[in-house]
C-alpha positions as CSV (number, residue, x, y, z in Angstrom):
1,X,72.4,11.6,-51.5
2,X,69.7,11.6,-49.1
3,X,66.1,13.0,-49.6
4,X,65.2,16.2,-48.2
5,X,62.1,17.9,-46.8
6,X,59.8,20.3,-47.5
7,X,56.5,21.4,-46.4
8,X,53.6,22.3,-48.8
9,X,50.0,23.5,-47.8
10,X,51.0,21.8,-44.2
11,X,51.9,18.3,-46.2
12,X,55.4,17.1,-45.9
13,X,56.7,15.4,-48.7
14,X,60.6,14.1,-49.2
15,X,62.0,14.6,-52.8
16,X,65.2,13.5,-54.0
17,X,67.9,16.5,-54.2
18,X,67.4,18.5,-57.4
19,X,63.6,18.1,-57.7
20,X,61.5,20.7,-58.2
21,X,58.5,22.1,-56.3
22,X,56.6,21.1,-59.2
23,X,57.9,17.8,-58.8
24,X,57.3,17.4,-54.9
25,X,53.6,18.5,-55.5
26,X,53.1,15.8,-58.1
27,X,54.3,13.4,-55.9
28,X,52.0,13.9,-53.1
29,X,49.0,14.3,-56.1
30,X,48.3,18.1,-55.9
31,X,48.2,19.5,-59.5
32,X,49.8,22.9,-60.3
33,X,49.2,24.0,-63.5
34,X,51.6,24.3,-66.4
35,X,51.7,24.8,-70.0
36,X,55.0,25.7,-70.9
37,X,56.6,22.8,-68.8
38,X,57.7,19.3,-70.6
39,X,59.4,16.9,-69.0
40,X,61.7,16.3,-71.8
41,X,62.5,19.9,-72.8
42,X,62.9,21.4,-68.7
43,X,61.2,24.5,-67.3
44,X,60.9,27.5,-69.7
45,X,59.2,30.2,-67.4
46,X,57.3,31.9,-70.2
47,X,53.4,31.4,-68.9
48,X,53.9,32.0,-65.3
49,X,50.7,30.1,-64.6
50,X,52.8,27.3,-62.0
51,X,53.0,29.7,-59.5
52,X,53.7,29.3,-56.0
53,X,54.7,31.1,-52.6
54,X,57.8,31.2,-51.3
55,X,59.0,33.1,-47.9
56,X,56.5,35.9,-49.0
57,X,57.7,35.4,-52.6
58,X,55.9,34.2,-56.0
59,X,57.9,32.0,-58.0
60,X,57.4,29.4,-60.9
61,X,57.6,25.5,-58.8
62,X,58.8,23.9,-62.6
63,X,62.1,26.0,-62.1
64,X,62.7,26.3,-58.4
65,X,64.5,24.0,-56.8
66,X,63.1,22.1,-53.3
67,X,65.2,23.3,-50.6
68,X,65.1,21.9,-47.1
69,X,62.7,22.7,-44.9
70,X,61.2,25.1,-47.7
71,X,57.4,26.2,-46.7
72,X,55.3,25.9,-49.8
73,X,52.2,28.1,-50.5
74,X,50.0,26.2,-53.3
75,X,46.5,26.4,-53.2
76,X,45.8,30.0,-51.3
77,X,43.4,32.9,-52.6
78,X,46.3,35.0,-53.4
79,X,48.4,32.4,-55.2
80,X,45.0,31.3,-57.1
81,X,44.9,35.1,-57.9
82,X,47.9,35.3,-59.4
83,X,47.6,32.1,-61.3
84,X,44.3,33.9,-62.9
85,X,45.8,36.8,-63.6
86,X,48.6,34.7,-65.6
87,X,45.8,33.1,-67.7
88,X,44.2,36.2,-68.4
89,X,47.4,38.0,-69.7
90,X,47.7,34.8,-71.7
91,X,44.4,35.9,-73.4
92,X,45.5,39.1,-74.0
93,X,46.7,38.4,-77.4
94,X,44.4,35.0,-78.2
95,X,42.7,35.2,-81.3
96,X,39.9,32.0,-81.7
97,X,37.4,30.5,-80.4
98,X,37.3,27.1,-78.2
99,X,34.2,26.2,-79.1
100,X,32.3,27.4,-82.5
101,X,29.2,29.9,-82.3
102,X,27.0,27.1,-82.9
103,X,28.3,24.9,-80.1
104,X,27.8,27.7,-77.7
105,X,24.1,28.5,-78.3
106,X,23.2,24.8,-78.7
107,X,21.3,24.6,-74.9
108,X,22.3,21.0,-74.9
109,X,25.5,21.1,-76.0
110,X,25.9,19.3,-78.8
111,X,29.1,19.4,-80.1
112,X,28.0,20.7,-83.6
113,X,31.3,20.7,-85.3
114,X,32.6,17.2,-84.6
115,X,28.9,15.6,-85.8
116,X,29.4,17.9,-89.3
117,X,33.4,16.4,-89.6
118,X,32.0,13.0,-88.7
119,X,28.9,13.5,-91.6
120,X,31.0,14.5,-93.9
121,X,34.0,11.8,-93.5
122,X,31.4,9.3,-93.6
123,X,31.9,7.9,-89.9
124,X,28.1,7.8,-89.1
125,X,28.6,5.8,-86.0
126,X,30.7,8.4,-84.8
127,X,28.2,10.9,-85.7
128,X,25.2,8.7,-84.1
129,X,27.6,8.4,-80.8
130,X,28.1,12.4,-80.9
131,X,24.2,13.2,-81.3
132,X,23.2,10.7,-79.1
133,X,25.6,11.7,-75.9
134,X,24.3,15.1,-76.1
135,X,20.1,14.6,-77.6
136,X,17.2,12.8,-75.4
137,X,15.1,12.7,-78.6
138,X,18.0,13.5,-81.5
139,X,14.7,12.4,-84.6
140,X,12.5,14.5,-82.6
141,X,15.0,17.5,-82.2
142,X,15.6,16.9,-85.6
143,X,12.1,17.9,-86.9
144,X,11.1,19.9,-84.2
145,X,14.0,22.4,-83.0
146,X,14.2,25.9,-83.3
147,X,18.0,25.7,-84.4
148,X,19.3,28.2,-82.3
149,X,22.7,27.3,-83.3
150,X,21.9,28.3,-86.7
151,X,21.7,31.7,-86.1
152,X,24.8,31.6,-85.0
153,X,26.5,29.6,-87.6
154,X,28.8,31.7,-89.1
155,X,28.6,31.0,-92.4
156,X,25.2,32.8,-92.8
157,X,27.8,36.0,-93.0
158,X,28.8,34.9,-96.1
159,X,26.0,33.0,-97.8
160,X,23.6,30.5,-95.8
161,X,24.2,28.9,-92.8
162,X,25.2,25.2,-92.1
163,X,21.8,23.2,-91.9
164,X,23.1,21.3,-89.1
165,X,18.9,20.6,-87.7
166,X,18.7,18.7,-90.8
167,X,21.8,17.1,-90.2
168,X,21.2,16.2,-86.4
169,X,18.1,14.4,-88.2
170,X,20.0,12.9,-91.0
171,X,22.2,11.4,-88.1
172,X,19.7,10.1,-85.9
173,X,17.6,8.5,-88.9
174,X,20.1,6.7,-90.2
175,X,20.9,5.4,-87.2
176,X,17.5,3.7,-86.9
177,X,17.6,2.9,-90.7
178,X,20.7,0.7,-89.8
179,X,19.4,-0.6,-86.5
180,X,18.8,-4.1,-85.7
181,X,15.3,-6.0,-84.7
182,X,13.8,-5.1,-81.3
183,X,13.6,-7.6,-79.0
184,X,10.0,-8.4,-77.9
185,X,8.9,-5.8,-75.3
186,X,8.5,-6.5,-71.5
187,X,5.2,-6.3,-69.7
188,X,6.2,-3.0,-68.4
189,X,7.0,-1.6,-71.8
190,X,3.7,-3.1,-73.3
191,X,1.9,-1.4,-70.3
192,X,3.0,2.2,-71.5
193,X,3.5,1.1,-75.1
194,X,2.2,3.8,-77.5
195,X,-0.2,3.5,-79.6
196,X,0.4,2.6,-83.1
197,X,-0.2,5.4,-85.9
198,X,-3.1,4.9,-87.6
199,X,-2.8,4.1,-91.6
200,X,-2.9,7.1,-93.7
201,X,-4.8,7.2,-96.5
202,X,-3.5,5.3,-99.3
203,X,-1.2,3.6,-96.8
204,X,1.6,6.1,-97.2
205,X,2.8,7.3,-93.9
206,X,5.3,10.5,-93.3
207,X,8.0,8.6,-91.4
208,X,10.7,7.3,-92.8
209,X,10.1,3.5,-93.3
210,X,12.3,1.9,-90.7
211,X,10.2,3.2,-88.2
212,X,7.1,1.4,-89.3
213,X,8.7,-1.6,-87.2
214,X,10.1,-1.9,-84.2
215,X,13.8,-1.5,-83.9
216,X,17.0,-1.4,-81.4
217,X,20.0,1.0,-81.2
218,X,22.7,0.3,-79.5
219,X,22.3,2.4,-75.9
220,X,24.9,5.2,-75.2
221,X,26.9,4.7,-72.4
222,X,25.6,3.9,-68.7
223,X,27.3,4.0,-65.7
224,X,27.3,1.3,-62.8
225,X,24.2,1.4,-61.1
226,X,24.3,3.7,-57.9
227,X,21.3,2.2,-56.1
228,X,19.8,5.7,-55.6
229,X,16.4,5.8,-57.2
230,X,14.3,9.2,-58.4
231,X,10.6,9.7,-59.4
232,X,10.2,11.9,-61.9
233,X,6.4,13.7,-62.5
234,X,5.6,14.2,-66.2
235,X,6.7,12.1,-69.1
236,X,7.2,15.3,-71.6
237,X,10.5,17.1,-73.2
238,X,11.8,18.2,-69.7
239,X,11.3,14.8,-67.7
240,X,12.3,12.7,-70.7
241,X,15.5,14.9,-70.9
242,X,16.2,14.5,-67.1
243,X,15.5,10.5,-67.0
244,X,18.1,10.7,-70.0
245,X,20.5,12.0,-68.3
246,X,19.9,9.9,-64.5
247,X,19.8,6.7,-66.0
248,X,22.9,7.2,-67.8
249,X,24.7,8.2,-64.7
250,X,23.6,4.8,-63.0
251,X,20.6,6.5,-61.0
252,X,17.0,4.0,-61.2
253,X,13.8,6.4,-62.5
254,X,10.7,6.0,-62.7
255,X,8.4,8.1,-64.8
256,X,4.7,8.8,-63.8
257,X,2.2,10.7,-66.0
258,X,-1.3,11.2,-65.9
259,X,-2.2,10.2,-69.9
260,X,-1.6,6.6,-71.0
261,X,1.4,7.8,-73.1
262,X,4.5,9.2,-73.0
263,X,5.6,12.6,-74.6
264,X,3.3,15.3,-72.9
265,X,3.2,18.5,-75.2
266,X,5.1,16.3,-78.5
267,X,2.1,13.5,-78.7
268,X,-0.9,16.5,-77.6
269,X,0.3,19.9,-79.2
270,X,2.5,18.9,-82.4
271,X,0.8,17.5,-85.5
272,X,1.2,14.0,-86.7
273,X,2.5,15.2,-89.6
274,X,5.4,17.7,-88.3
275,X,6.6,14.6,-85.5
276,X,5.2,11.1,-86.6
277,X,4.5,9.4,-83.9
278,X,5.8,6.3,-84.5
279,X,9.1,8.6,-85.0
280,X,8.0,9.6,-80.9
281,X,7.1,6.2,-80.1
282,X,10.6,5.0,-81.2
283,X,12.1,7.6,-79.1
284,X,10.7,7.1,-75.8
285,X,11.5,3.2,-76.3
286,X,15.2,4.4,-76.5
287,X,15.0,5.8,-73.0
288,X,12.6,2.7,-71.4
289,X,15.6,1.1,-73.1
290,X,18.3,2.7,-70.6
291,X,16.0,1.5,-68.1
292,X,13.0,4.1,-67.3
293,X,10.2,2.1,-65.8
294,X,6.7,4.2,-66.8
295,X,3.8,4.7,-65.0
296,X,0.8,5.8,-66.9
297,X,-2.3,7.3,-65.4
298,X,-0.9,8.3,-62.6
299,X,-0.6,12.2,-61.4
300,X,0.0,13.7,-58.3
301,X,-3.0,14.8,-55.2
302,X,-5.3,11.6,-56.0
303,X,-2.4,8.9,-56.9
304,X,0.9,10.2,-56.2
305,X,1.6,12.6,-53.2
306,X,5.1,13.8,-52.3
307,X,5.2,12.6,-49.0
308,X,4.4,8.9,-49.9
309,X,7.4,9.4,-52.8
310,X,9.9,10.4,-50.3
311,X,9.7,7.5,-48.3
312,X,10.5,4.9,-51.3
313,X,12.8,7.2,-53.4
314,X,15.5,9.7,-53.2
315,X,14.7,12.4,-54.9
316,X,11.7,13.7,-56.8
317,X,11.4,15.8,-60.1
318,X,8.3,17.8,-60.7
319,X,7.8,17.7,-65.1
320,X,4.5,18.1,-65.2
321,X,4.1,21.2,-67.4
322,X,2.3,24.3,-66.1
323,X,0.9,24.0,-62.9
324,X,-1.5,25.9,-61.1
325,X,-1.3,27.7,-57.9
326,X,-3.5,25.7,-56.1
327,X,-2.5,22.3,-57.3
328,X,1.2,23.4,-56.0
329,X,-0.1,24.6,-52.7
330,X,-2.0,21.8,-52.3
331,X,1.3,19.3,-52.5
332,X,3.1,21.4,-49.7
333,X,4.8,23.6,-52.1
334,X,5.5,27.3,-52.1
335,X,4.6,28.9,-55.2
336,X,5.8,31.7,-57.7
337,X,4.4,33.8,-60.5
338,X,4.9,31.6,-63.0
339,X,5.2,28.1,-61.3
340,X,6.9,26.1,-58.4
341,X,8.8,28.4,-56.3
342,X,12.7,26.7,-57.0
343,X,16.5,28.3,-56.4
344,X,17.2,29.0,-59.7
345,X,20.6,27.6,-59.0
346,X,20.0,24.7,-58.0
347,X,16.7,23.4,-59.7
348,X,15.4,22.6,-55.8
349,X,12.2,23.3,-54.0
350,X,12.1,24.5,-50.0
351,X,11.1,20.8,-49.7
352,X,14.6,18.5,-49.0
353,X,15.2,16.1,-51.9
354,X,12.3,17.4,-54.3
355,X,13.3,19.3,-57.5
356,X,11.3,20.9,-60.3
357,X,12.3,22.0,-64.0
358,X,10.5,22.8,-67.5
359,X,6.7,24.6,-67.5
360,X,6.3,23.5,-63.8
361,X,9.2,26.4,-62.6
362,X,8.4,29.0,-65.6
363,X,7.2,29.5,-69.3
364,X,9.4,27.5,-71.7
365,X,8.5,28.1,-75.4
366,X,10.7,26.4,-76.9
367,X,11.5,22.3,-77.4
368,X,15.5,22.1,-76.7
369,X,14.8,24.8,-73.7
370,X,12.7,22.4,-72.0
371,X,14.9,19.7,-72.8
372,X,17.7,21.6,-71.0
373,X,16.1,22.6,-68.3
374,X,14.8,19.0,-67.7
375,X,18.8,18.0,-67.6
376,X,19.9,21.2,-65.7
377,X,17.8,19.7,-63.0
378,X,18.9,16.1,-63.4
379,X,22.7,17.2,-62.6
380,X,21.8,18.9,-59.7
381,X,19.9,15.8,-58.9
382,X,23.1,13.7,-59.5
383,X,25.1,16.5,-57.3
384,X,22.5,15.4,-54.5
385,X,22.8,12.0,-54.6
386,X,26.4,12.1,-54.5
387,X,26.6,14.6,-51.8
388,X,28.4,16.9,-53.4
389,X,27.3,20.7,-53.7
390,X,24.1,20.9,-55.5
391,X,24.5,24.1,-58.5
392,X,23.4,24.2,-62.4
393,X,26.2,23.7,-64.7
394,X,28.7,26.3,-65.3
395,X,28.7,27.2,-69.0
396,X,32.2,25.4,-70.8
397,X,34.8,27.9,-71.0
398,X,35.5,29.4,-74.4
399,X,37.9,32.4,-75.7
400,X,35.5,34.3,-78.5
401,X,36.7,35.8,-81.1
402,X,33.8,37.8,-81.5
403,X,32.5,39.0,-85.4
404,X,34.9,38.2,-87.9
405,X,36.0,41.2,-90.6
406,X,35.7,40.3,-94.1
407,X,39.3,39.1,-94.6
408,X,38.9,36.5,-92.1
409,X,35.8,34.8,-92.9
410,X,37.1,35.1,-96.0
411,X,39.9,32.8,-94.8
412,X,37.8,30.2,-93.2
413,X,35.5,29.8,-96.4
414,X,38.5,29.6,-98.7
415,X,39.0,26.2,-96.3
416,X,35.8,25.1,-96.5
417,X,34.3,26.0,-100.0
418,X,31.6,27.2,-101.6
419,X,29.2,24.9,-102.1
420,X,25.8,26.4,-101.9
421,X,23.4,25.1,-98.8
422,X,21.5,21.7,-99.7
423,X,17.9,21.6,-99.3
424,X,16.2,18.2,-99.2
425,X,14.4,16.9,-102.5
426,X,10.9,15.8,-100.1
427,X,11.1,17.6,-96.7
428,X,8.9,14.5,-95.3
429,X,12.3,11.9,-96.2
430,X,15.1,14.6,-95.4
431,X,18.2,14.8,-96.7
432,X,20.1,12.1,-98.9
433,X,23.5,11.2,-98.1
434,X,25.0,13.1,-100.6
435,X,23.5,16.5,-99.3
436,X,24.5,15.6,-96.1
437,X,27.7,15.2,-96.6
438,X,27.8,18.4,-99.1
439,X,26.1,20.3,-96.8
440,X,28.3,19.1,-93.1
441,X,31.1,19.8,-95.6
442,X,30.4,23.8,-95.8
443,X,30.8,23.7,-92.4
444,X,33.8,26.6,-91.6
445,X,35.0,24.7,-88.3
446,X,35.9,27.8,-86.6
447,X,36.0,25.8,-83.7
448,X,39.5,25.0,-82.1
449,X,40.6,21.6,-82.9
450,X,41.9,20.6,-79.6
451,X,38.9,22.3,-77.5
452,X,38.4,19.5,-74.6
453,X,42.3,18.6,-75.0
454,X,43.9,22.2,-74.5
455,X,45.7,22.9,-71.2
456,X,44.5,27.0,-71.9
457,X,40.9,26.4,-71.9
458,X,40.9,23.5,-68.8
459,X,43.0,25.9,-66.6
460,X,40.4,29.0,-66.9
461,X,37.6,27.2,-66.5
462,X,39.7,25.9,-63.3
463,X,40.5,29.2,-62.0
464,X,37.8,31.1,-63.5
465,X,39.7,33.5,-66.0
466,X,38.0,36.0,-67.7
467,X,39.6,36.1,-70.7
468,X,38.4,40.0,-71.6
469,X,40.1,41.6,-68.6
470,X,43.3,42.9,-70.3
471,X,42.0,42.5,-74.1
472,X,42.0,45.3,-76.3
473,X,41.5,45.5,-80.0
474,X,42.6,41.9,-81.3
475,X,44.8,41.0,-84.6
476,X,43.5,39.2,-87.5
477,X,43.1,35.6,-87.6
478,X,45.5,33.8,-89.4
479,X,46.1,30.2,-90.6
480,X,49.4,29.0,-91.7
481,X,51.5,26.3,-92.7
482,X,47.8,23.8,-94.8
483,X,49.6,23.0,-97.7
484,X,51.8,19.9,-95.7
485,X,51.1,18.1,-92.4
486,X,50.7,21.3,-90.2
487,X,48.1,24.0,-89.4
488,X,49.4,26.9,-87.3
489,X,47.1,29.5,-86.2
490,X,49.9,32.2,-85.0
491,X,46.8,34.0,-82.7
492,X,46.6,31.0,-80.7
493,X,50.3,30.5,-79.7
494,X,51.4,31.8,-76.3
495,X,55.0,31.6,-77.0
496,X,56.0,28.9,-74.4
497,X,59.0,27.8,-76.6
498,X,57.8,24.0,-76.2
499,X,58.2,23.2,-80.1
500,X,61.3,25.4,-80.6
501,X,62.8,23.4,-77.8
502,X,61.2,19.8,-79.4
503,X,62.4,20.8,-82.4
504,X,66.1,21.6,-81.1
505,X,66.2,18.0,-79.5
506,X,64.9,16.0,-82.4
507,X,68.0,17.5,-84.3
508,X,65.6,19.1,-87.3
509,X,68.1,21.0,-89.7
510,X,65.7,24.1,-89.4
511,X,63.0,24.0,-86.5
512,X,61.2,26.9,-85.3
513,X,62.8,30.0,-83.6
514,X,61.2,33.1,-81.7
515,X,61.6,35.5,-84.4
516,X,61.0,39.4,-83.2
517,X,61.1,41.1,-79.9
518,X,58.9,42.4,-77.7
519,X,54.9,42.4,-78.0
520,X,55.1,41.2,-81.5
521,X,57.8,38.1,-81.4
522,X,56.6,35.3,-82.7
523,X,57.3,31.5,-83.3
524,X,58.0,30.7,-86.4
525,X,60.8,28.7,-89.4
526,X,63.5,30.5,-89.6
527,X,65.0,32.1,-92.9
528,X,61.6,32.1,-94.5
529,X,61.2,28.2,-94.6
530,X,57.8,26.4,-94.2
531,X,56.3,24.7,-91.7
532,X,56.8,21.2,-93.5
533,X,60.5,21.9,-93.8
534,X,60.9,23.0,-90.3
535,X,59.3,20.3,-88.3
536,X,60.5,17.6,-91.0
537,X,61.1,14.8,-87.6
538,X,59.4,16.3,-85.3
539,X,55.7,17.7,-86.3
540,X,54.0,15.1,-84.8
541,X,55.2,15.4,-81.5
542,X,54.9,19.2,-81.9
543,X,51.5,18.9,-82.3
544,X,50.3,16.8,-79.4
545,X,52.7,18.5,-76.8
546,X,51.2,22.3,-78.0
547,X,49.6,23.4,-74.7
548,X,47.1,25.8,-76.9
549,X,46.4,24.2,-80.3
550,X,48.1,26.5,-81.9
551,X,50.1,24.0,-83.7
552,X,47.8,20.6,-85.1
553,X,48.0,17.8,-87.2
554,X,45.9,17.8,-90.1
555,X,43.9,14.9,-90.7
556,X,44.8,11.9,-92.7
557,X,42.1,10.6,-93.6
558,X,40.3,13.0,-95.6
559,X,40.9,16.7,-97.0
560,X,40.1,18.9,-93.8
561,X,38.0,21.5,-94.7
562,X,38.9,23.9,-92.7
């Protein structure tokens, strides 16, 4: 049979006859989004969210047939309204949290959870990866942090909270205690080469011993270079942070400050003794190591002046700490209260291409605040090199379960155990690696296991759903189904019938079934059967096609805890 046309958002596309809408969007690459559509198992209409309009009608495109000539509304406020509102219902009833409490308040995102199941299964390179993608200075942090994520850990409820500071620093020192020989520095690097600590008496230092020589890690991943070059002024927590992050994204930077070495506030406000500074020293290499060329002695009105940057860079970031009203004025720059004058969406100045972040815009306090603010301002950096819309960083997306009641924590602990909190033997060395693996293993991981993976979470943060707006009081959280190869977590399912249809097709002699009616159905084994029994062939594949997480393998490898 011949193809047929239709029309959507003014593109015509030709489909073969008994295709979809869905299936004519795909072809010419716009994505509508589904989670209760599979290929294999055909549309189910139960989430509503692949909606599209239709001769003044809204209809789900994974069930509608193209039609000739058919006029296709796809990407229109009021379709994108509806598609929300689809979401939102969807969280009516969700019970759990994308991310963990501790993941949330961490201002650099680390993701807290993964690094304590890495600890504690012994994959440290996994671990090192993890801190490293997310820390500028993961051994500084380590020390120095005011753990923020801590106090949100939710295991202080019930006894102490996860020491996952001490962790971060666990991580990052062993990675320099397994790292290999330096290379001999380049003239540049010896040109803004610290200095080295001075012996203590007795010759006992407070660092960790492989940082007494020099060593390498292995650099976190870099993209191609860009050609795009920034200045950044200030070599302290915020500009470090921000060279971090450009360099990684294939951006050149160069790093001016007026002492002779690097680290600002960490080398002139914090004690040898609380940040070694070989364990600073180390640090900084890491980022001269992604390719930061430093400029010592060098600070803006009587060596550097914006205009004369602009003309041999693209951008410019203003570090430098506090600065006064007249040394701003004097640069061409409007000032504020507290600092440069900058949109506080955007990290920019009035002046085109010139950016400022940390002390230099307002009071920061605290170590990881600077730090965040210095990469705030290196994505909007990025944005402006690329050319795209210049904004801070939306927030990621996460359902909250807010406080837990008793039974529920309850729940989560049962999982994970009750060792009581580690505390390190010598605070100087840290922890061993049996306390941090007993301490990463009280962790209750009351983060989703397939946050970054699930279709719920990627499609609100698309269509900005506000997962509150039809939520009353929520249900208890549950956990099913640990015993065999299965975890269901029944507060998470949206009832898209994907693994009662999977489990029809792979022939399983019981499978799951919607059991109930109305509000309260549910997916479930029928005739009081377990999970394992139900999804005997097919578990797997249940698993990795659940749209929510609802539904996950346990891992293999080691007892999950949780």
């Amino acid at each position: 049979m011949s193809a047929l046309t239709l029309t959507i958002d003014g593109h015509e596309v030709s489909v073969a006859p008994g295709q979809t809408v869905l299936d004519a969007s795909r072809q010419i690459g716009l994505e509508i989004p589904t989670l209760c559509f599979l290929e294999k198992c055909g549309p189910l209409t139960s989430c509503q969210v692949c909606l599209v309009k239709i001769n003044g009608k809204l209809v789900p495109s994974c069930a509608t047939p193209a039609q000739p000539g058919m006029v296709v509304e796809s990407e229109t406020d009021e379709v994108h309204e509806a598609r929300r509102t689809a979401l939102e219902l969807l969280f009516s009833d969700h019970v759990g949290d994308c991310l963990a409490p501790c993941h949330r308040l961490c201002p650099l995102g680390l993701e807290i959870p993964a690094m304590l199941r890495q600890v504690r299964t012994g994959q440290m390179e996994a671990a090192s990866a993890t801190v490293r993608d997310a820390l500028p200075l993961p051994s500084v942090l380590g020390r120095l942090c005011h753990h923020p994520c801590e106090q949100g850990c939710r295991r202080g409820a019930w006894d102490n909270p996860a020491g996952i500071r001490e962790l971060e620093r666990f991580v990052a020192d062993q990675a320099w205690a397994s790292a290999a020989p330096e290379a001999p520095a380049s003239s540049a690097a010896a040109a803004f080469d610290p200095v080295q600590p001075e012996p203590k008496p007795g010759g006992a230092s407070s660092a960790s011993p492989q940082y007494l020589g020099r060593a390498e890690l292995g650099s976190p991943e870099k993209k191609p270079a860009t050609g795009k070059s920034v200045v950044i002024i200030g070599a302290g927590p915020a500009g470090l942070a921000a060279a971090h992050y450009l360099l990684r994204r294939g951006h050149t930077c160069t790093i001016a400050d007026r002492h002779e070495a690097a680290g600002g506030s960490l080398r002139t406000q914090v004690e040898a003794k609380a940040l070694p500074r070989e364990i600073l020293d180390a640090e900084i290499r890491q980022i001269e190591r992604l390719g930061a060329q430093f400029k010592p002695g060098a600070s803006l009105g009587p060596d550097l002046t914006l205009d004369g940057l602009m003309r041999g860079c693209d951008a410019v970031l203003i570090a430098t700490g506090e600065i006064s009203k007249a040394d701003g004025e004097a640069m061409g720059l409007e000032m504020a209260p507290g600092g440069i004058k900058t949109d506080p969406g955007t990290c920019q100045t009035a002046r085109p291409g010139v950016f400022a972040a940390g002390r230099a815009v307002k009071p920061v306090h605290q170590l990881v605040r600077a730090m965040a603010e210095g990469q705030a301002a290196a994505i909007c950096i990025h944005q402006f090199l690329r050319g795209q819309p210049v904004r801070r960083p939306d927030r990621p997306f996460s359902s909250l379960m807010g406080r837990l009641e008793k039974e529920e924590l309850k729940t989560f602990v049962h999982a994970a155990g009750s060792l009581p909190d580690a505390k390190p033997c010598d605070v100087c060395a840290g922890l061993t690696a049996g306390q941090a693996a007993a301490e990463a293993s009280r962790c209750l991981h009351c983060d989703c296991r397939s946050s970054g993976q699930c279709a719920l979470q990627h499609y609100a943060q698309v269509y900005g759903a506000d997962p509150g707006r039809f939520r009353q009081a929520r249900r208890l959280f549950e956990q099913q189904g640990r015993i065999g190869g299965l975890i269901f977590e029944p507060g998470k399912c949206i009832r898209c019938g994907i693994c009662v249809k999977l489990s029809e097709l792979a022939g399983e002699p019981f499978g799951l079934a919607f059991i109930g009616r109305g509000f309260d159905m549910r997916v479930g084994p029928p005739l009081n059967r377990s999970f394992d029994e139900a999804l005997s062939k097919s578990a797997e594949e249940c698993a990795k096609d659940c749209p929510t997480g609802a539904l996950v393998l346990r891992p293999t490898s080691s007892p999950d805890p949780g």
